[in-house]
C-alpha positions in Angstrom: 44.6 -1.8 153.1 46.7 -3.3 155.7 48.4 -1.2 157.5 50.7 -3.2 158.9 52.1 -3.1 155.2 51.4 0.8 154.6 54.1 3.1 154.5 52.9 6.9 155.5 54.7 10.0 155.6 54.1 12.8 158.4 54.5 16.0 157.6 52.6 18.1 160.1 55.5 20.3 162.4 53.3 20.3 165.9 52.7 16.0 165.7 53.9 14.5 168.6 55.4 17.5 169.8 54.2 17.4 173.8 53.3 13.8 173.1 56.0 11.3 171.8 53.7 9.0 172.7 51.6 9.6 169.5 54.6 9.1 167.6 55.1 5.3 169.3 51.0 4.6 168.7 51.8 5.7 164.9 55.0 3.5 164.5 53.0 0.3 166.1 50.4 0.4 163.9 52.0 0.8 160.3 55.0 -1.0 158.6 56.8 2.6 158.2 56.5 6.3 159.3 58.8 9.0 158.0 58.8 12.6 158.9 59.2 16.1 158.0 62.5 17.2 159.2 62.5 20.7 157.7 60.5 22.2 160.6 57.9 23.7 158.4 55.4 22.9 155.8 56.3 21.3 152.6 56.0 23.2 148.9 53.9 21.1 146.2 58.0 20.5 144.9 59.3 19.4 148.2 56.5 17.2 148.4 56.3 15.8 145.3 59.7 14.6 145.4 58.9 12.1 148.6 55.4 11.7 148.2 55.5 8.7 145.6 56.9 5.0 148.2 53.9 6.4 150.6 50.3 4.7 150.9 49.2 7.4 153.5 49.9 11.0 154.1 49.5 12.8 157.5 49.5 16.6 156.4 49.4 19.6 157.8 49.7 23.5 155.7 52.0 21.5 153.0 50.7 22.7 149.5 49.3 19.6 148.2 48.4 20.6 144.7 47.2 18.3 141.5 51.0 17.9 140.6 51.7 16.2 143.8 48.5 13.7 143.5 49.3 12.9 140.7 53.0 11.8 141.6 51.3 10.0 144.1 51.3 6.2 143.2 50.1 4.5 145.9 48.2 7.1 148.0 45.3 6.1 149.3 44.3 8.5 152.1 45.2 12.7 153.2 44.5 12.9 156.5 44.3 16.3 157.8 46.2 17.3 160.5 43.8 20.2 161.5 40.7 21.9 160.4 40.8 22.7 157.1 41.3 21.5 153.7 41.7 24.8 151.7 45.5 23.4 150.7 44.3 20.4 149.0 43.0 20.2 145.8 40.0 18.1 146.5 39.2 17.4 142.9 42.5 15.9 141.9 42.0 13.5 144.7 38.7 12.1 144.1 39.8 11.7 140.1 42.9 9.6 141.9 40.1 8.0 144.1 42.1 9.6 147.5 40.1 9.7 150.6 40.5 13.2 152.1 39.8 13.7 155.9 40.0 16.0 158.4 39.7 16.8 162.2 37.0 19.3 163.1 37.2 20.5 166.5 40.7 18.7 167.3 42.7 22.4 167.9 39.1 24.5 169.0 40.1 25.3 171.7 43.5 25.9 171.9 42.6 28.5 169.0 40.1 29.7 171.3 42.7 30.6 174.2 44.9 32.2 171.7 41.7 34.3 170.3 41.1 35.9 173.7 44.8 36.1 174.6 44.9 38.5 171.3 41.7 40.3 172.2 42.9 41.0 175.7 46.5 42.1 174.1 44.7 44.6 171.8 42.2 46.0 174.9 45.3 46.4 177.2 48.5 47.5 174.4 50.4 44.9 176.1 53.0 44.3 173.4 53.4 48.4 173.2 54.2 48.1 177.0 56.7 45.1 176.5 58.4 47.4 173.8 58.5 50.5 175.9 60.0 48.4 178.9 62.8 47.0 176.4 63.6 50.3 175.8 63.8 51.5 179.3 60.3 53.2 179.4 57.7 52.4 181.8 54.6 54.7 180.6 51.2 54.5 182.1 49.2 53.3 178.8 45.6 53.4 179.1 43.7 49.9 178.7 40.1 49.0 178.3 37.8 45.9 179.4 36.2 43.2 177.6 33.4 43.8 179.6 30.5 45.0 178.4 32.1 45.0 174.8 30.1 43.5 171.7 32.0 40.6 170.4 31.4 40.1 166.8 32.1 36.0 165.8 32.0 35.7 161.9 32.2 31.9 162.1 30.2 29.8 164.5 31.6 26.6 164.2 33.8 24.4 166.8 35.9 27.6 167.2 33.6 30.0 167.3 31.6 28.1 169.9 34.4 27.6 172.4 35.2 31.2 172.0 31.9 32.3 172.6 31.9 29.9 176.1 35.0 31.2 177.8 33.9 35.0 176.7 30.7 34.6 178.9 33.2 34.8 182.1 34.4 38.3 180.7 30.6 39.7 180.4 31.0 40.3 177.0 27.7 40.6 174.6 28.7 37.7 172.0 26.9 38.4 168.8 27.3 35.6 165.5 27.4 35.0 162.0 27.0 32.1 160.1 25.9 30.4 156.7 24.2 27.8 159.2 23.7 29.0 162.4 23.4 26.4 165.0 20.3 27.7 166.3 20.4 25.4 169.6 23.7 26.1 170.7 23.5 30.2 170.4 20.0 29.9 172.4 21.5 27.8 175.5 25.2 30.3 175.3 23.1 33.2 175.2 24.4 34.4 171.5 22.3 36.5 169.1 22.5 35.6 166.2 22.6 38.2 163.2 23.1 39.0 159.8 26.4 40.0 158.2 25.4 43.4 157.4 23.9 44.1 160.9 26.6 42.7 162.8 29.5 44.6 161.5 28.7 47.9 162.6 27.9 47.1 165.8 30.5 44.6 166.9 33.3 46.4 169.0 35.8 43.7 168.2 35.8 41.2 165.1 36.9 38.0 165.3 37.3 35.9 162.4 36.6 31.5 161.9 35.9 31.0 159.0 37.0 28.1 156.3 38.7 29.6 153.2 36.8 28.9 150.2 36.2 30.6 146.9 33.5 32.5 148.8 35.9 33.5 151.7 38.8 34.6 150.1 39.4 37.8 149.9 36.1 38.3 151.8 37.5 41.3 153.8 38.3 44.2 151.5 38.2 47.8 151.7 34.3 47.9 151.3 33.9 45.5 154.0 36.2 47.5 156.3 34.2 50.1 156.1 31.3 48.6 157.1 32.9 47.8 160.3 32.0 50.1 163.3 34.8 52.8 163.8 37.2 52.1 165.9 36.9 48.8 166.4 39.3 45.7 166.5 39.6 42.7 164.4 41.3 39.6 164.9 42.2 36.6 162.6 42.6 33.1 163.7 41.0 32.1 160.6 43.2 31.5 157.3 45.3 34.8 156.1 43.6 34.9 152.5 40.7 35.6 154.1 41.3 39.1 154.1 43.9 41.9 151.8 47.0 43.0 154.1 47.5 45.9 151.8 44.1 47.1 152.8 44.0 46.4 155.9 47.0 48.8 156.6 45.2 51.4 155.3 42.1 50.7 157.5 44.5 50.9 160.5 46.6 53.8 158.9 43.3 56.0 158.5 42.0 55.0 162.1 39.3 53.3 161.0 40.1 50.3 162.8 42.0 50.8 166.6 43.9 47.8 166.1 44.0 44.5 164.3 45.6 40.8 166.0 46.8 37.6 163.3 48.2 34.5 164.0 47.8 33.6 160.0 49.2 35.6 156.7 48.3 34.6 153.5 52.2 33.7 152.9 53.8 31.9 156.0 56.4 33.0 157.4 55.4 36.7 156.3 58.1 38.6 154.3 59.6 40.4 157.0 59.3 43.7 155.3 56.0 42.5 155.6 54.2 46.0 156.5 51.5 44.8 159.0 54.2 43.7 161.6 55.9 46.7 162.8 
C-alpha cells in the first residue's frame, strides 16, 4: 500500500488538538486526510456513510461495528487512537482481512494524573466546596489524606503502573490485581500483589484499569460491591460498562461506598437525568 495514494479518514476528537503539527506530518505522508467535524465520536450509521473512498481509518470511541466493515471497500487498516479495542468488532475485520492496532501506553499517564486528581477530589469534597462557594457558603468541610490509605489497583497495566509510581510520593500502600501480574515491576515499586477476593476488602479506595471484554463487562455488580470494604471509594478511568450505574447508586445511597469518581459511562455523553451526576 502506498500511502502516498491512500486516502484515510480521522475521526478521533483530541488528534492534533495541542499539536497541529501532527495534523501537517499526517497530510505529508498520505494522498488525503479527512476529519470528523461533529466534535464527537461517530455512530456505526454516521460512519458507515463515509467510511467506504477510505483505505485507512484513524479511530477513536466511534462504534465500528460489522455493518460498517463491511461497507468498507477498500479498508485496509483501524488504527486505534487509544487503548482499547472494545468498539471494534475484531472478527468482522480479520474475515475482511483489516489490520487492527492500537497504542498501549500512549494516554498512561495522562489517565494517571486525572486518577489521582479524582482520588484527591473524593478525600478532600472539593467539588462540594466549589458548590457551596457558588452558592455563597464557605463551610469548613472535613478532608482526609492519601497517606497512609490502601490503594486498591484492579488493572496493572501501563495505567496502573504509572498510577502506582506517582502514588509512592503520597505514602500510600498500593496493593494490585491482575490476570498477569508483572511480577518485576510490583517488586521494584514496592506493590503487593493480591488476589481479587483479598484485595477488595481491604483497599480503602478502588481504582479501576481494566480492558472491557466479555469477562469485564458488567464485572462490578451488587455482589461485588459488597465485597468492597465499607466506606470506601471507587474510581473508574477504565471503560463505563465495566460496572451497573443503577447499582452503584444504591451502593452509594446505602453508604456502603463514601464516594465514587468516573470519567467514563457506559453511554457518552450521559443522559443528563442520568442519576449518578447530581
Amino acid at each position: 500500500m502506498i500511502l502516498k495514494k491512500c486516502r484515510i479518514l480521522v475521526t478521533p476528537t483530541s488528534f492534533a488538538r495541542y499539536d497541529p503539527a501532527l495534523r501537517a506530518a499526517l497530510e505529508n505522508q498520505v494522498g488525503e486526510a479527512a476529519y470528523n467535524e461533529l466534535g464527537r465520536p461517530l455512530t456505526a450509521e454516521e460512519l458507515r456513510a463515509q467510511i467506504g473512498p477510505f483505505d485507512g481509518l484513524i479511530a477513536g470511541l466511534d462504534e465500528i461495528n460489522a455493518s460498517v466493515i463491511e461497507a468498507a471497500g477498500r479498508l485496509k487498516v483501524i488504527a486505534r487512537y487509544g487503548v482499547g479495542v472494545d468498539n471494534v468488532d475484531l472478527e468482522a475485520a480479520r474475515r475482511r482481512g483489516i489490520v487492527v492496532t492500537h497504542t498501549p501506553g500512549a494516554n498512561a499517564g495522562s489517565v494517571a494524573e486525572l486518577t489521582i486528581a479524582l482520588m484527591l477530589c473524593l478525600l478532600r469534597a472539593i467539588p462540594e466546596a466549589i458548590q457551596a462557594a457558588r452558592q455563597g457558603q464557605w463551610p469548613r468541610l472535613s478532608g482526609t489524606s492519601l497517606e497512609g490509605k490502601r490503594i486498591g489497583l484492579l488493572g496493572f497495566g501501563s495505567i496502573g503502573k504509572q498510577v502506582a509510581r506517582r502514588l509512592s510520593g503520597f505514602g500510600a500502600h498500593v496493593l494490585a490485581h491482575d490476570i498477569d501480574p508483572d511480577q518485576q515491576a510490583a517488586s521494584r515499586m514496592d506493590i503487593k500483589l493480591m488476589q481479587l477476593e483479598e484485595l477488595l476488602p481491604l483497599a480503602d479506595i478502588l481504582s479501576l484499569h481494566l480492558p472491557l471484554t466479555e469477562e469485564t463487562r458488567g464485572m462490578v455488580s451488587t455482589s461485588f460491591l459488597h465485597r468492597m470494604k465499607c466506606g470506601a471509594y471507587l474510581i473508574n478511568t477504565a471503560r463505563g460498562e465495566i460496572l451497573d450505574d443503577i447499582e452503584m447508586l444504591a451502593a452509594l445511597e446505602e453508604g456502603k461506598l463514601s464516594g465514587a469518581a468516573f470519567d467514563v459511562f457506559a453511554r457518552q455523553p450521559p443522559h443528563p437525568k442520568n442519576p449518578l451526576i447530581p
